[in-house]
N, C-alpha and C positions, 0 to 999 in steps of 0.2 A: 390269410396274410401272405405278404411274399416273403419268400426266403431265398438267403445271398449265401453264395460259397464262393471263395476264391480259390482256382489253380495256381497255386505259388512255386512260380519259376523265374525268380529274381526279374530283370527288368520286362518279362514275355510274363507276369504273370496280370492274370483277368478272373472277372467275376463272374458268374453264374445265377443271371435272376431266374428264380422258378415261383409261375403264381399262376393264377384268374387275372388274366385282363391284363397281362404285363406289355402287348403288345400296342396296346393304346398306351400308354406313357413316356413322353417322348423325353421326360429330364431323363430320363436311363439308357436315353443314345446321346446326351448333351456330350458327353469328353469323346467321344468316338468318329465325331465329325466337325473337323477342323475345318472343311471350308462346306459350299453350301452346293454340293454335288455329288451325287451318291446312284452308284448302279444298284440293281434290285435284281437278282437270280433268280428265277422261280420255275417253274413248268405249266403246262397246259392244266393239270387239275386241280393244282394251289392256286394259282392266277385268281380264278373266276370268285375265291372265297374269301382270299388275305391280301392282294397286291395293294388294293382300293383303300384299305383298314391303312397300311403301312406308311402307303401313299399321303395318307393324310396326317398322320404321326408325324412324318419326315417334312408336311409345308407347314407343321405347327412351330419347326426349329428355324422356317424358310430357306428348307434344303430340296432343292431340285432331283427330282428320280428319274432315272433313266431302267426301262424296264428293260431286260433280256429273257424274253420268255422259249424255254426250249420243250422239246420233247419229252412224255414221262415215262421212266422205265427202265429198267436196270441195263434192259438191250441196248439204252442209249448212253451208257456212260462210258463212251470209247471218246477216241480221236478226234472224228467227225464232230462230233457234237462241243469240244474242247474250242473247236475251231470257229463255232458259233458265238461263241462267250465270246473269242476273241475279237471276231468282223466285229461283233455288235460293238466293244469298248473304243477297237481304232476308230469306227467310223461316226462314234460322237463325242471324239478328240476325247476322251477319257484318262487323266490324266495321273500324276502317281501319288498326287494325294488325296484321290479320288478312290473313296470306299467303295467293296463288294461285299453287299450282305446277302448273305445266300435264306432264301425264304422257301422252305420244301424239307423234305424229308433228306435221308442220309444219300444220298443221287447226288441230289443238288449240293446238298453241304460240301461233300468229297471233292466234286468238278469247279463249283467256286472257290474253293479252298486253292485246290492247284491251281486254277485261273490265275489267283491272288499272288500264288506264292513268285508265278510266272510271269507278269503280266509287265514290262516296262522294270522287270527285273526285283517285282516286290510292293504289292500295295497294301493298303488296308485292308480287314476284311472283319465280318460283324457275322455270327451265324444265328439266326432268326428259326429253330430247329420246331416242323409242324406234324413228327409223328412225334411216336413212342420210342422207339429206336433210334430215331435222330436226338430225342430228346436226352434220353439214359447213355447214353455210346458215342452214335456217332461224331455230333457235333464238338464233344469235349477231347482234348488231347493233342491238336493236332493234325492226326492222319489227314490226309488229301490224296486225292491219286483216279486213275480211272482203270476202267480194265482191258485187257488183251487178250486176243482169240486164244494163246494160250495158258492164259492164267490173270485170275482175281483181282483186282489192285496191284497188280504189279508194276506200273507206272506211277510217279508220285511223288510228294516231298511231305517231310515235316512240318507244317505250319503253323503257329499257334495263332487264333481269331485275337480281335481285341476284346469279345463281350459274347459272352450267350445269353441270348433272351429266351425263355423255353416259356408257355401261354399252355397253359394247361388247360385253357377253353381250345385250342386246335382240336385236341384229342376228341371232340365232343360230332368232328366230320371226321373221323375216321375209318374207316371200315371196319367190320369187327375181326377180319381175317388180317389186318395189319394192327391192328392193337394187339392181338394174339404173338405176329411177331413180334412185336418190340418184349412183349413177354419174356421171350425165351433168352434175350443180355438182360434183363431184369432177374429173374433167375440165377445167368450165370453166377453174380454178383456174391450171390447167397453161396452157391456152390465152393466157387474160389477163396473167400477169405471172411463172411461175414454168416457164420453159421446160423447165429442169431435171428438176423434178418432172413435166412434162408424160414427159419421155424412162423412167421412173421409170416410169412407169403402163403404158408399154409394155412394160417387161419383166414388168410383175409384175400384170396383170392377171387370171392365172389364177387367180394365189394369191387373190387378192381374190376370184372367185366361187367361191372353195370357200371363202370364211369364214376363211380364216388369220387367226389375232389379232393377232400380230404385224404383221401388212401392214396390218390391216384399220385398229388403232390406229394402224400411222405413216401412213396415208392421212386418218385423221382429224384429226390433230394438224397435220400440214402443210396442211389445208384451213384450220385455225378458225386458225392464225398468219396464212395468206395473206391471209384477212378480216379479222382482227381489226386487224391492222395499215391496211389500209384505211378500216374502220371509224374508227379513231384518227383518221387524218387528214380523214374529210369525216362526219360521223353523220348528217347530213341530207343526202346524198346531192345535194348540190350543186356537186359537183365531180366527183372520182376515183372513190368510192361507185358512180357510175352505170357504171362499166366493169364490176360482179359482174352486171350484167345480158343481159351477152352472150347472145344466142338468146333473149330474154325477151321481145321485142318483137315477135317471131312467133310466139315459143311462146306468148303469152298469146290472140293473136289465134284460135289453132288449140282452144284452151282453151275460150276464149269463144266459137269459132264451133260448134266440136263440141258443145257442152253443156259444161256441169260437171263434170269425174269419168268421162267420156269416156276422155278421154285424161289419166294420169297427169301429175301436173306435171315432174315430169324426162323423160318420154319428149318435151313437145312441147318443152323446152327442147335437147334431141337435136338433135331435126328443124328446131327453128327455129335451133340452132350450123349447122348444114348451109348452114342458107340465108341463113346471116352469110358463113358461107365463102364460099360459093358469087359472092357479091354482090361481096363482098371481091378475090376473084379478077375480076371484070368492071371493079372500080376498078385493077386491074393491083398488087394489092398482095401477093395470094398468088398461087403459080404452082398449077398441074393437078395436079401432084405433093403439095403440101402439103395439097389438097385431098381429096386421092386419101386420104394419111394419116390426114388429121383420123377420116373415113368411118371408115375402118378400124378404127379404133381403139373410136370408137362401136359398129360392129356387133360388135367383141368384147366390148362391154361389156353385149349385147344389146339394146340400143338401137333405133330405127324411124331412118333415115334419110331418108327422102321423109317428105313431109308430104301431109297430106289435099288436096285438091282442093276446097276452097270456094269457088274463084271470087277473080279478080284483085280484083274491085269489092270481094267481102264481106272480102279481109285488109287491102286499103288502108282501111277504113271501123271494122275493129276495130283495126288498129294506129295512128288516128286517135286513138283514146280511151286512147292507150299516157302514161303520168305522161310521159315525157321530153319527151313533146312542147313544144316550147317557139313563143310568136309565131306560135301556129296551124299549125307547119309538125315534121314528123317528124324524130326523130334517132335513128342506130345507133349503137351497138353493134360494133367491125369491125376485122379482124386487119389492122394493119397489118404484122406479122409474127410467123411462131410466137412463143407468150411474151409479144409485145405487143400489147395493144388499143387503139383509140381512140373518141372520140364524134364523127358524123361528121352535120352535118345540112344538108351539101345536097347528097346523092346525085341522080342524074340519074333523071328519071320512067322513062326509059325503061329504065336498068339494073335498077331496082325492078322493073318489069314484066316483064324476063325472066326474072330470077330464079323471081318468083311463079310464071310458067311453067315454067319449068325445073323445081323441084326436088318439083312434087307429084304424084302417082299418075295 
């Protein structure tokens, strides 16, 4: 059965359908589209699977799609390709009460979103989320943005969608090394505030890589409540907000320092939970054991646990350029206990340093 959560943000607040097949049902874009014209975001490997599916949804409301098909790949979430989204909207007179639903994984979500938030100064925008990661994370909250040669998402606005649609039959073309990543903000979830569900994932992580729907949905549902409630309380991510970033501030840096598209965004956010742990436990906050766990638990999710080896200088120099940074000086991310996180920023140089050592190849 489908299941609805609402992000409640007074008059920006929207619902969150998660099901089987929610993406054929077209009364659940009925309030979302006030006239009968609508762009469609997607990329070269969603296209071929979902556009057609949507396409048909949107002439059952006898709403007109305008496709924007771009490139796929983390390497292409810059500038250039922002600029695609745009030719394509001006030049079929695309107008501002003319929705952008963004149909692909968290790429797409991010660059539609900005498109949206930018676009004739603010459009509609509907996220249509076809991984696992898009569907638990990215698409819910907001965030929008692309990235820059030196640094992550650092371009971007706030934007809230008017509606998520999340189709848990997507997940079924997924690959298993991207279902893997979306894993690892699945995880985090457990980590940061939902111990419970953290012990949850333990049991049932099998079922989760063979695809069970059943699990697959209650793992999504308890993802977008955990955020979405967060969300609620900080949207600009000036408070509480900043604890969904757990392992983000290494994994951006391993991101950035690898290239682009390198490394998956949930694999380095893996590697960079490890090396929250790992730090975590040097502030005396988690023991060996709990550490030993977190691991574990990751590599059943097939996850990379160590991280690359780029050199102590090049992670302090990329996680320099990390958004939390606040007064010039770095903040984590960091277990104060399974379940609970905290923002922590004035960790000792030296525990930073051994960590760095410690946990890469």
């Amino acid at each position: 059965m489908m299941q609805t959560l609402n992000v409640e943000l007074a008059e920006r607040s929207y619902p969150i359908h998660i099901g089987s097949g929610v993406l054929g049902q077209p009364e659940l874009l009925t309030g979302c589209l006030p006239r009968k014209r609508a762009a469609i975001v997607t990329n070269t490997v969603v296209a071929p699977l979902y556009l057609d599916k949507l396409q048909v949804t949107l002439q059952q409301l006898g709403v007109e799609s305008v496709p924007v098909i771009l490139p796929d790949g983390e390497a292409c979430k810059n500038s250039d390709t922002m600029n695609l989204i745009y030719s394509a909207l001006l030049s079929s007179r695309c107008e501002r009460t003319t929705p952008l639903i963004a149909l692909g994984g968290g790429v797409i979500g991010d660059m539609t979103g900005f498109a949206a938030a930018t676009y004739l100064r603010g459009v509609p925008f509907i996220q249509i989320p076809t991984t696992l990661l898009s569907q638990v994370d990215s698409s819910v909250g907001g965030k929008t943005g692309i990235n820059h040669p030196l640094g992550k998402n650092m371009i971007g606005a706030f934007y809230q969608p008017q509606l998520v649609l999340a189709d848990t039959d997507t997940l079924n073309t997924l690959p298993d090394k991207e279902l893997a990543a979306g894993m690892a903000e699945v995880i985090k979830y457990g980590l940061i505030r939902d111990a419970a569900f953290l012990e949850w994932l333990e049991q049932n992580m099998d079922l989760l890589l063979v695809r069970d729907t059943a699990a697959l949905q209650y793992a999504i549902e308890r993802s977008c409540r955990n955020k979405a409630e967060v969300v609620a309380l900080d949207e600009r991510e000036s408070g509480e907000r900043a604890l969904l970033n757990l392992g983000h501030t290494f994994g951006h840096a391993i991101e950035s320092g690898m290239g682009y598209g390198k490394w998956l965004h949930g694999e380095a956010v893996a590697a960079g939970t490890l090396m929250a742990a790992d730090l975590s436990e040097r502030l005396g906050w988690l023991d060996a054991g709990q550490v030993a766990r977190i691991r574990r638990l990751f590599q059943r999710a097939g996850l990379p646990v160590i991280s690359p080896d780029l050199g102590v200088a090049a992670y302090l120099e990329w996680m320099g350029l990390d958004k939390k940074v606040e007064g010039g000086k770095m903040r984590f991310v960091l277990l104060k206990e399974m379940g609970r996180a905290v923002v922590k920023g004035d960790v000792p140089t030296e525990l930073l340093r051994q960590t760095l050592q410690a946990c890469v190849k």
